[in-house]
C-alpha positions as CSV (number, residue, x, y, z in Angstrom):
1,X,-95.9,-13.0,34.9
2,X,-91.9,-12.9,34.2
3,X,-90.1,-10.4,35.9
4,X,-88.5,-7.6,33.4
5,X,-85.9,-5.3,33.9
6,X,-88.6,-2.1,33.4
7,X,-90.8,-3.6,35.3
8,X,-88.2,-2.7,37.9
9,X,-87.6,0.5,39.7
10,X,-84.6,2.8,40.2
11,X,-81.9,1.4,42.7
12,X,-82.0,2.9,46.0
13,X,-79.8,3.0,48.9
14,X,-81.8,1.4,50.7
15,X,-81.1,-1.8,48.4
16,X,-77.5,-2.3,49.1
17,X,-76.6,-4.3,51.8
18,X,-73.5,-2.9,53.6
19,X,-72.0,-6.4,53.2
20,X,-71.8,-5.6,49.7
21,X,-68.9,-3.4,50.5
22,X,-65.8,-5.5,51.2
23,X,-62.4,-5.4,50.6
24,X,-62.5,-6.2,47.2
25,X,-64.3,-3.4,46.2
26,X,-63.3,-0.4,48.3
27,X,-60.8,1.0,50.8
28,X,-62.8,-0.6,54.2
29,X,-59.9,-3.0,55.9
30,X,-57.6,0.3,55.5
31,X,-60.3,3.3,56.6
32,X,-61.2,0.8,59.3
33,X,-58.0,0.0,60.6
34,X,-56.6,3.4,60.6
35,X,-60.0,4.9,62.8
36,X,-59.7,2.1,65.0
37,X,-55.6,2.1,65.5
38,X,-55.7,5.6,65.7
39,X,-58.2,5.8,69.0
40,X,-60.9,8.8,68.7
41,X,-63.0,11.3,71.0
42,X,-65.9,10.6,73.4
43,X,-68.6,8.6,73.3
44,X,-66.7,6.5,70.2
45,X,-63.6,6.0,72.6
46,X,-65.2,3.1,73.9
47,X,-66.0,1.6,71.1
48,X,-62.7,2.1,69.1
49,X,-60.6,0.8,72.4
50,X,-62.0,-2.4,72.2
51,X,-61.6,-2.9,68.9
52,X,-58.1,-2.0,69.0
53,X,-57.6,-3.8,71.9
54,X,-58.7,-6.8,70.2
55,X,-56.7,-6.2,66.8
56,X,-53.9,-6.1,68.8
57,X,-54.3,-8.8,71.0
58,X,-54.9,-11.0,67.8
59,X,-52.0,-9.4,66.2
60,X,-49.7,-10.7,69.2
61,X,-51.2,-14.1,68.9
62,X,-51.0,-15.0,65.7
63,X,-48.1,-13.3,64.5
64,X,-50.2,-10.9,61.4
65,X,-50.9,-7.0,60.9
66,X,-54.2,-5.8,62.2
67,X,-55.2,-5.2,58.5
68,X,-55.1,-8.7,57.4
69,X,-56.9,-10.3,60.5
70,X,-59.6,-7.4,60.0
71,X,-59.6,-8.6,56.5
72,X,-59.7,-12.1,57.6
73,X,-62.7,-11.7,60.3
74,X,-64.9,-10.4,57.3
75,X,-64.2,-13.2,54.9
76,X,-65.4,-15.7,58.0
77,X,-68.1,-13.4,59.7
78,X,-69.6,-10.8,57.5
79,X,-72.5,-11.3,54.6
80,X,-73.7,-15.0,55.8
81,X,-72.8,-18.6,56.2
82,X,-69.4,-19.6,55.0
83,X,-69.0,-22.7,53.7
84,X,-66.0,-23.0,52.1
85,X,-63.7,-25.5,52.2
86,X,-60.0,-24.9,52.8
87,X,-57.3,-25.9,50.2
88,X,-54.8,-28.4,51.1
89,X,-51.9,-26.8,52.5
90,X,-53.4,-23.4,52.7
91,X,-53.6,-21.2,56.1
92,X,-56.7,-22.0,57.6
93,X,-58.7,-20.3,60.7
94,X,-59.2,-22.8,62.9
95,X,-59.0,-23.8,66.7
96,X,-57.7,-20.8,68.5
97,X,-57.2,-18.4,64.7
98,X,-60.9,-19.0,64.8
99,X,-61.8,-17.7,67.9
100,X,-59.3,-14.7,68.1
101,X,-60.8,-13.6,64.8
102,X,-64.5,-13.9,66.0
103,X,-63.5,-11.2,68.7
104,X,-61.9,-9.5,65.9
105,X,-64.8,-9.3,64.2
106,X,-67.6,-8.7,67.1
107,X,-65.6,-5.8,68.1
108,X,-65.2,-4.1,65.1
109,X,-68.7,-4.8,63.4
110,X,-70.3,-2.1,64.3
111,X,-67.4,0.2,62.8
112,X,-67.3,-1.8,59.7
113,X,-70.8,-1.4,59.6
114,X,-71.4,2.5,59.8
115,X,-68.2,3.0,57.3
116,X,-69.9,0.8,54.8
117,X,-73.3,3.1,54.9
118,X,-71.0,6.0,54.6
119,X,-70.0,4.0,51.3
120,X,-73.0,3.2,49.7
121,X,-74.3,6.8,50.7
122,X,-71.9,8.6,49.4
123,X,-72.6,6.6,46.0
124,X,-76.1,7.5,45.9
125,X,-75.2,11.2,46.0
Protein backbone atom coordinates (compact mmCIF):
# COMPACT_ATOMS: atom_id res chain seq x y z
CA UNK A 1 0.00 0.00 0.00
CA UNK A 2 1.44 3.59 -1.02
CA UNK A 3 2.14 5.84 1.62
CA UNK A 4 -0.27 9.11 1.48
CA UNK A 5 0.03 12.32 3.00
CA UNK A 6 -3.50 11.59 5.16
CA UNK A 7 -2.58 8.56 5.90
CA UNK A 8 -0.06 10.52 7.99
CA UNK A 9 -0.43 11.98 11.40
CA UNK A 10 0.15 15.54 12.83
CA UNK A 11 3.90 16.43 13.28
CA UNK A 12 5.14 16.19 16.72
CA UNK A 13 8.08 17.37 18.48
CA UNK A 14 9.13 14.40 19.05
CA UNK A 15 9.80 14.14 15.10
CA UNK A 16 12.43 16.81 14.76
CA UNK A 17 15.77 15.87 15.21
CA UNK A 18 17.69 18.71 16.95
CA UNK A 19 20.16 18.45 14.13
CA UNK A 20 17.60 19.90 12.12
CA UNK A 21 18.30 23.23 13.70
CA UNK A 22 21.55 24.62 12.30
CA UNK A 23 22.89 27.74 11.49
CA UNK A 24 21.10 28.17 8.55
CA UNK A 25 17.93 28.24 9.93
CA UNK A 26 18.08 29.84 13.32
CA UNK A 27 20.19 31.98 15.69
CA UNK A 28 22.22 28.62 17.36
CA UNK A 29 26.16 29.52 16.58
CA UNK A 30 25.21 33.12 18.10
CA UNK A 31 22.86 31.90 21.41
CA UNK A 32 25.61 29.34 21.75
CA UNK A 33 28.42 31.32 21.67
CA UNK A 34 27.27 34.12 23.79
CA UNK A 35 26.10 31.35 26.86
CA UNK A 36 29.25 29.69 26.50
CA UNK A 37 31.68 33.03 26.25
CA UNK A 38 29.76 34.55 28.81
CA UNK A 39 30.43 31.60 31.64
CA UNK A 40 27.11 30.84 33.93
CA UNK A 41 26.08 29.60 37.59
CA UNK A 42 26.57 26.22 39.29
CA UNK A 43 26.30 22.99 38.24
CA UNK A 44 26.44 24.47 34.25
CA UNK A 45 29.84 26.30 35.22
CA UNK A 46 31.54 23.14 34.49
CA UNK A 47 30.21 22.52 31.50
CA UNK A 48 30.31 26.06 29.87
CA UNK A 49 34.22 26.37 31.14
CA UNK A 50 35.26 23.80 29.05
CA UNK A 51 33.62 24.74 26.21
CA UNK A 52 34.92 28.10 26.38
CA UNK A 53 38.10 26.91 27.24
CA UNK A 54 38.17 25.02 24.11
CA UNK A 55 36.67 27.87 21.78
CA UNK A 56 39.29 29.83 22.87
CA UNK A 57 42.07 27.67 22.69
CA UNK A 58 40.94 26.89 19.03
CA UNK A 59 40.48 30.54 18.46
CA UNK A 60 44.33 31.15 19.39
CA UNK A 61 45.27 28.30 17.11
CA UNK A 62 43.88 28.95 14.17
CA UNK A 63 43.66 32.41 13.99
CA UNK A 64 39.25 32.65 13.71
CA UNK A 65 36.28 33.98 16.13
CA UNK A 66 34.78 31.34 18.35
CA UNK A 67 31.59 31.79 16.23
CA UNK A 68 32.86 30.59 13.08
CA UNK A 69 34.87 27.45 14.46
CA UNK A 70 31.51 26.71 16.44
CA UNK A 71 29.92 27.01 13.16
CA UNK A 72 32.59 25.00 11.57
CA UNK A 73 32.58 21.99 14.28
CA UNK A 74 28.72 21.56 13.29
CA UNK A 75 29.14 21.40 9.57
CA UNK A 76 31.98 18.46 10.21
CA UNK A 77 30.35 16.75 13.42
CA UNK A 78 26.73 17.29 13.88
CA UNK A 79 23.62 15.40 11.85
CA UNK A 80 25.86 12.34 10.39
CA UNK A 81 28.67 11.32 8.08
CA UNK A 82 30.20 14.02 6.11
CA UNK A 83 31.28 13.28 2.99
CA UNK A 84 32.03 16.05 1.19
CA UNK A 85 34.74 16.83 -0.77
CA UNK A 86 36.67 20.11 -0.46
CA UNK A 87 36.91 22.55 -3.40
CA UNK A 88 40.28 23.30 -4.89
CA UNK A 89 41.74 26.09 -3.20
CA UNK A 90 39.08 26.38 -0.58
CA UNK A 91 39.92 26.33 3.42
CA UNK A 92 39.73 22.98 4.41
CA UNK A 93 39.71 21.22 8.09
CA UNK A 94 42.29 19.05 8.08
CA UNK A 95 45.42 17.84 10.09
CA UNK A 96 45.53 19.83 13.25
CA UNK A 97 41.97 22.32 12.07
CA UNK A 98 40.55 18.93 12.27
CA UNK A 99 41.27 17.96 15.49
CA UNK A 100 40.98 21.37 17.31
CA UNK A 101 37.46 21.47 15.88
CA UNK A 102 36.52 17.98 17.11
CA UNK A 103 37.24 19.29 20.73
CA UNK A 104 35.29 22.15 19.68
CA UNK A 105 32.56 20.30 18.97
CA UNK A 106 32.70 17.44 21.94
CA UNK A 107 32.70 20.26 24.23
CA UNK A 108 30.06 22.12 23.23
CA UNK A 109 27.49 19.32 22.04
CA UNK A 110 25.72 19.04 24.78
CA UNK A 111 24.93 22.89 24.80
CA UNK A 112 24.19 22.85 21.21
CA UNK A 113 22.05 20.15 21.88
CA UNK A 114 19.68 21.39 24.83
CA UNK A 115 19.37 24.96 22.83
CA UNK A 116 18.21 23.17 19.81
CA UNK A 117 15.25 21.32 21.95
CA UNK A 118 14.55 24.72 23.40
CA UNK A 119 14.12 25.50 19.44
CA UNK A 120 11.94 23.03 18.24
CA UNK A 121 9.89 23.30 21.63
CA UNK A 122 9.24 26.49 21.52
CA UNK A 123 7.85 25.94 17.76
CA UNK A 124 5.44 23.41 18.87
CA UNK A 125 3.92 25.86 21.36
Amino acid sequence: MPLTVGALGPLREADVPTAAVDFHCSDVVKAVCERVMGGGDGAEAGGLAAARAALEGASAALGAPPDDLLMRAMWEFRGGVNARSELAGAPTAGGGARAELEDVWRACEGEVERWSRDYVSQKFL
